[in-house]
C-alpha positions as CSV (number, residue, x, y, z in Angstrom):
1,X,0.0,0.0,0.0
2,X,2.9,2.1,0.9
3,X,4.3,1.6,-3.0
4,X,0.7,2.2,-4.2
5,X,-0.1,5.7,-2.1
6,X,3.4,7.4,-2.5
7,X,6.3,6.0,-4.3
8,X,4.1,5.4,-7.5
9,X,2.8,8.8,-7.0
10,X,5.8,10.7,-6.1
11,X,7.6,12.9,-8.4
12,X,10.8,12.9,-6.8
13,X,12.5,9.2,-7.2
14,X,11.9,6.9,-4.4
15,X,14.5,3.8,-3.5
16,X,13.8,2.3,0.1
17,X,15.7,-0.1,2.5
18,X,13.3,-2.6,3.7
19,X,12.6,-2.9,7.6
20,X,13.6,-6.4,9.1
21,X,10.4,-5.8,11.4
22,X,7.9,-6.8,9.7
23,X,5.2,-4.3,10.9
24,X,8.3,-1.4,10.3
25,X,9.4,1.3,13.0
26,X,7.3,0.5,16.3
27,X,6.7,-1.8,19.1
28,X,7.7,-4.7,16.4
29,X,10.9,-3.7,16.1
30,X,11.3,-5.3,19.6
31,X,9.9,-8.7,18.9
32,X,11.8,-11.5,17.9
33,X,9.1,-12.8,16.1
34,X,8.7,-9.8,13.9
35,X,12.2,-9.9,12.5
36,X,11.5,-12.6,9.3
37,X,14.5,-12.6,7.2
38,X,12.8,-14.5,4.6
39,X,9.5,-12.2,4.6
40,X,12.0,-9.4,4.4
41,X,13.9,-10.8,1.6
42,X,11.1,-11.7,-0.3
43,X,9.8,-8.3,-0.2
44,X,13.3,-6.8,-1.1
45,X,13.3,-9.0,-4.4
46,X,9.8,-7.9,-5.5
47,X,10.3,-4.1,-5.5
48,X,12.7,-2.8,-7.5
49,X,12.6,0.2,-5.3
50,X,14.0,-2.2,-3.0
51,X,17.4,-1.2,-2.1
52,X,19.1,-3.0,1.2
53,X,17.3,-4.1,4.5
54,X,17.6,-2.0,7.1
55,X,17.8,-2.5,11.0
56,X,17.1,-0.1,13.5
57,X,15.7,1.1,17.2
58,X,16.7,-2.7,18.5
59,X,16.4,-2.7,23.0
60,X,18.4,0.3,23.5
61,X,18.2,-0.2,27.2
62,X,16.0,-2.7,28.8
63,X,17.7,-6.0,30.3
64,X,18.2,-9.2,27.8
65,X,16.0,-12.1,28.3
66,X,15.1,-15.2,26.2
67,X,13.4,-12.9,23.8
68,X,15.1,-10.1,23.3
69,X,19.0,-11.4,22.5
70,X,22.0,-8.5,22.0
71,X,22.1,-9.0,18.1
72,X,18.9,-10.6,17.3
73,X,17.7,-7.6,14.7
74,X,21.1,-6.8,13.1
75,X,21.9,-10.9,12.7
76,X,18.5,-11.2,11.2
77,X,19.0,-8.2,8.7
78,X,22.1,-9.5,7.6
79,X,20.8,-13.1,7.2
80,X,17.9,-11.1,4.9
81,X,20.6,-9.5,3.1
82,X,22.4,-12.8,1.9
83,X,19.1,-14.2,1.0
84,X,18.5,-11.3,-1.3
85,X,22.4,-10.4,-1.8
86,X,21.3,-6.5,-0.8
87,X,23.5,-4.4,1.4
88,X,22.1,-3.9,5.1
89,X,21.8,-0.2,6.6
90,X,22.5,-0.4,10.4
91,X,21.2,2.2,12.6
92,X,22.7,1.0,16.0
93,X,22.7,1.6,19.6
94,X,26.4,0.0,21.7
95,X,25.6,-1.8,25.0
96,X,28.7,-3.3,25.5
97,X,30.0,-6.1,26.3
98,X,27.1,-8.0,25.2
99,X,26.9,-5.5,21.9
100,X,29.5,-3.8,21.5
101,X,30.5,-1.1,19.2
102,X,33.4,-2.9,17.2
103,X,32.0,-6.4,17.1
104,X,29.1,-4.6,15.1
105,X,31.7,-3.1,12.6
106,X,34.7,-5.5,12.6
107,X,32.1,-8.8,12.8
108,X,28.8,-8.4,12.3
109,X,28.9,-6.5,9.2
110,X,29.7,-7.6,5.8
111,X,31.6,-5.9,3.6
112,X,29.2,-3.2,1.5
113,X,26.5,-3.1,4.4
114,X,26.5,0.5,6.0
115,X,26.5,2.0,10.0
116,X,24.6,5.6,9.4
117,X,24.3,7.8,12.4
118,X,28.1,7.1,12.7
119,X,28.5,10.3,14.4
120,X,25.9,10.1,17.1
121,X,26.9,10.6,20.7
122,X,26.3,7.2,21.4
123,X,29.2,5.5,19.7
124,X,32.4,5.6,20.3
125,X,34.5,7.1,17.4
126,X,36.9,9.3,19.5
127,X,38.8,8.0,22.6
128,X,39.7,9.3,25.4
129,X,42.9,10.7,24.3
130,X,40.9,12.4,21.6
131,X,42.1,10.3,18.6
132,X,40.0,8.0,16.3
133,X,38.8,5.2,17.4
134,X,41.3,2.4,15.4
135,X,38.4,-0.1,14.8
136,X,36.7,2.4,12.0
137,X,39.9,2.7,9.8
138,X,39.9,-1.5,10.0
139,X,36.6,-1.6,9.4
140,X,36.6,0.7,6.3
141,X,39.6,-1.5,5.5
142,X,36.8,-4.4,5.7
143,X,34.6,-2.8,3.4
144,X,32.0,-1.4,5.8
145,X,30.2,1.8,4.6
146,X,30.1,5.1,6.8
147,X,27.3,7.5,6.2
148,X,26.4,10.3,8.1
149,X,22.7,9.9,8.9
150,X,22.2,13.7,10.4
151,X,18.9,13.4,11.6
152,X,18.0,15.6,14.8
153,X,19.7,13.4,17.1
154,X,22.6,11.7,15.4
155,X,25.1,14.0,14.2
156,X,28.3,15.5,17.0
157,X,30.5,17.9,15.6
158,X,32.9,16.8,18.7
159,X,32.8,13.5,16.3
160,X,32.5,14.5,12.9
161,X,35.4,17.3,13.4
162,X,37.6,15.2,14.9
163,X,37.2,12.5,12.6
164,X,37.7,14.4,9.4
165,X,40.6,16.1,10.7
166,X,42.4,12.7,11.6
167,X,41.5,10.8,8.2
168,X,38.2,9.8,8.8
169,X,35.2,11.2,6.5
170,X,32.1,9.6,6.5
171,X,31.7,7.9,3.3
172,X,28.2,9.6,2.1
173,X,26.1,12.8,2.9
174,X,22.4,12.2,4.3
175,X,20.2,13.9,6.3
176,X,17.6,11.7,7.9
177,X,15.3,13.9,7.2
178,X,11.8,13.4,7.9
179,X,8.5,14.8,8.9
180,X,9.6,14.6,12.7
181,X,12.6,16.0,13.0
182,X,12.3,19.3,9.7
183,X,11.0,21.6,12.5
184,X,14.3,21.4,15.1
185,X,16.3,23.5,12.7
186,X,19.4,21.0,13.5
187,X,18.4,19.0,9.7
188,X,16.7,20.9,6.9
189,X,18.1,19.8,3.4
190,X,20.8,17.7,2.3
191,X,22.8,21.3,1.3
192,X,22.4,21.5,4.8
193,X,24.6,19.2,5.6
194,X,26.8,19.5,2.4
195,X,27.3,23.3,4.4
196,X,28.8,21.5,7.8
197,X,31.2,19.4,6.1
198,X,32.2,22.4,3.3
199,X,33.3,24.9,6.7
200,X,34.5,21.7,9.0
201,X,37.1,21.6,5.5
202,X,36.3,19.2,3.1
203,X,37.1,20.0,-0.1
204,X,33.9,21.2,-2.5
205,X,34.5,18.3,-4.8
206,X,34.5,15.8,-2.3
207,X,31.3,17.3,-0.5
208,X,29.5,16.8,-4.1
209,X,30.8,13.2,-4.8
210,X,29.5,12.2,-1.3
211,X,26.2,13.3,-1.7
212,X,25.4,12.1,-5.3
213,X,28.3,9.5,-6.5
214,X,28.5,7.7,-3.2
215,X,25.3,7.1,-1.9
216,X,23.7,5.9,-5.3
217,X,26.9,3.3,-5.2
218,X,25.8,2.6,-2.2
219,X,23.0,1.5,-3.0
220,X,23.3,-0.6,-6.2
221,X,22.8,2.5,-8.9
222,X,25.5,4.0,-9.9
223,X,23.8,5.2,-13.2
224,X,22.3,7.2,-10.7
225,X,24.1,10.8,-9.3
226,X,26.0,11.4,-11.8
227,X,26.1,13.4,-15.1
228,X,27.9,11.3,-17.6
229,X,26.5,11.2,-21.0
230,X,23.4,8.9,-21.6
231,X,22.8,9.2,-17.8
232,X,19.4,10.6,-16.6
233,X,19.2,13.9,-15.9
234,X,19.0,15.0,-12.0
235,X,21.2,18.1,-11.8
236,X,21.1,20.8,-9.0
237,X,22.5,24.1,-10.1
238,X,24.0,25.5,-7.0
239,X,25.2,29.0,-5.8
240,X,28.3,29.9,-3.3
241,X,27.4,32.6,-1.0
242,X,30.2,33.9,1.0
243,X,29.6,35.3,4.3
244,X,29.3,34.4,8.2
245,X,27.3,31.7,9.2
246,X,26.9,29.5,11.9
247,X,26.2,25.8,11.6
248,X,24.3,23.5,14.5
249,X,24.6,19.9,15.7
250,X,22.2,17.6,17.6
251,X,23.7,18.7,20.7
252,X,23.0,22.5,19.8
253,X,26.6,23.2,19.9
254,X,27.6,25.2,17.0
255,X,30.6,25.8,14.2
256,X,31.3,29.3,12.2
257,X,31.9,29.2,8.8
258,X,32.5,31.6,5.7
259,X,30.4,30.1,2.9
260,X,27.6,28.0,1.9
261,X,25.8,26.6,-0.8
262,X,21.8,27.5,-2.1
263,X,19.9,26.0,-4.4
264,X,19.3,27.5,-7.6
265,X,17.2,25.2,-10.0
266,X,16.4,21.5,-9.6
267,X,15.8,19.2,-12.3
268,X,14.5,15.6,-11.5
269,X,14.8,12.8,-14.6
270,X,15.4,16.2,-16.6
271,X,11.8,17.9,-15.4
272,X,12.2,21.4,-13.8
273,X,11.3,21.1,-10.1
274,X,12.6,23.8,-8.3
275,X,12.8,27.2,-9.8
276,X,12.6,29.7,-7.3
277,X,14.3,32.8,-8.5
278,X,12.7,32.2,-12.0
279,X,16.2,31.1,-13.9
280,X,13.9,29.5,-16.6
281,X,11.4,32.1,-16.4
282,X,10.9,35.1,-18.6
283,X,10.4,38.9,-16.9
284,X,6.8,39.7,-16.8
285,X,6.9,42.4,-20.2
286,X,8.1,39.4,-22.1
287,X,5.6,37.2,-20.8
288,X,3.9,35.2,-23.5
289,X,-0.1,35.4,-24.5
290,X,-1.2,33.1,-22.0
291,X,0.5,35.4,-19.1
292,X,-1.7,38.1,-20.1
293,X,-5.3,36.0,-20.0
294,X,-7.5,37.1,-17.7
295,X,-9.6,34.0,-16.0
């Protein structure tokens, strides 16, 4: 129903990682008996919107017990993902030592599956001596996937700074943006985050290649985010605006910075989407006949 009421209908494209709950994000998540690899594989192979399982919200807190095991919803996602040889997107909470952080990235996941929200407070990419944790440079060394995941809770600049400056950048751009978390102000657009990593000093050409190449790699289409010839045409004409500007995390803790990016014109499968200072447009004297109708 989901496919029927808004991916068929949407105009921007639509790819989706499957939920190994089988009832998706809510009190299913928790049950054991909810997690079908084989339901969630299936489901995966008959949408070709279908991009990767995804695992996520697993008993963040409350003690184990014979239903509710340390790994039971990332093993399971991971056993969906061989049966339908798609890449698994891990969205994870540490409670070590039953589930700890580096048995879920030097172990648990297989090479091409991806840990988003790797900046979040929760996990532990800087140690106490303030350098990077060594189990994400093996891990990337594994294969394992990095994104950012920004959301309104999951992104630390006392992470992601130190990270980039030792050698660690997240491997894609995303914002985890959704209808919940738009209105905090900490995620509002994918240039939003493109912004943070431009002034934390990643080079412009790499903040583009993560937040088009990479993530449709990622997921299985790499026809998709780029602008070769022959390839469809989703382009973004952007505009850099110098200037001072301050950038927020989850934890309301702010960087300065001296430029940004703003969307100029959008086009989507080469359709004009986004137009809002009339690039396309001609000025109102040179309108044409049906401007000047009145209705």
């Amino acid at each position: 129903r989901f496919k029927e009421r808004v991916i068929d209908k949407s105009h921007t494209r639509i790819l989706a990682f499957v939920n190994i709950a089988d009832h998706g994000m809510g009190p299913g998540e928790q049950q054991r008996r909810h997690l079908n690899p084989e339901l969630c594989a299936g489901a995966c192979k008959t949408f070709k919107e279908a991009v990767g399982i995804k695992t996520a919200h697993y008993w963040t807190s409350l003690p184990w017990d014979d239903e509710h095991g340390p790994w039971d919803s990332v093993e399971r996602a991971v056993q969906a993902g061989e049966l339908c040889q798609k890449p698994v997107m891990v969205d994870f909470w540490p409670r070590p030592p039953e589930r700890s952080y580096e048995d879920l990235i030097l172990k648990k996941l297989r090479p091409g599956d991806i840990h988003t929200h790797v900046y979040a407070q929760q996990h532990p990419i800087i140690l106490d001596d303030g350098s990077v944790n060594p189990a994400l440079f093996e891990a990337r060394k594994r294969g394992v996937i990095f994104d950012v995941g920004h959301g309104s809770g999951s992104f630390w600049f006392r992470n992601a700074v130190r990270a980039l400056e030792q050698g660690f950048p997240p491997d894609s751009l995303s914002t985890d943006l959704h209808t919940g978390n738009a209105a905090t102000g900490m995620v509002t657009s994918i240039l939003g985050i493109c912004n943070k990593y431009l002034n934390m000093g990643m080079e412009l050409d790499e903040v583009i290649e993560r937040s088009t190449i990479a993530p449709a790699r990622e997921v299985g289409h790499p026809e998709l985010g780029q602008l070769s010839v022959g390839a469809t045409a989703d382009i973004a004409v952007l505009k850099m605006v110098k200037g001072e500007f301050g950038f927020i995390d989850c934890g309301r803790a702010k960087i300065t910075g001296d430029r940004r990016l703003e969307a100029m014109l959008t086009y989507q499968g080469g359709q004009m989407m986004y137009d809002e200072s009339g690039i396309t447009m001609p000025k109102w004297q040179d309108a044409p006949p049906k401007y000047w109708v009145c209705r």
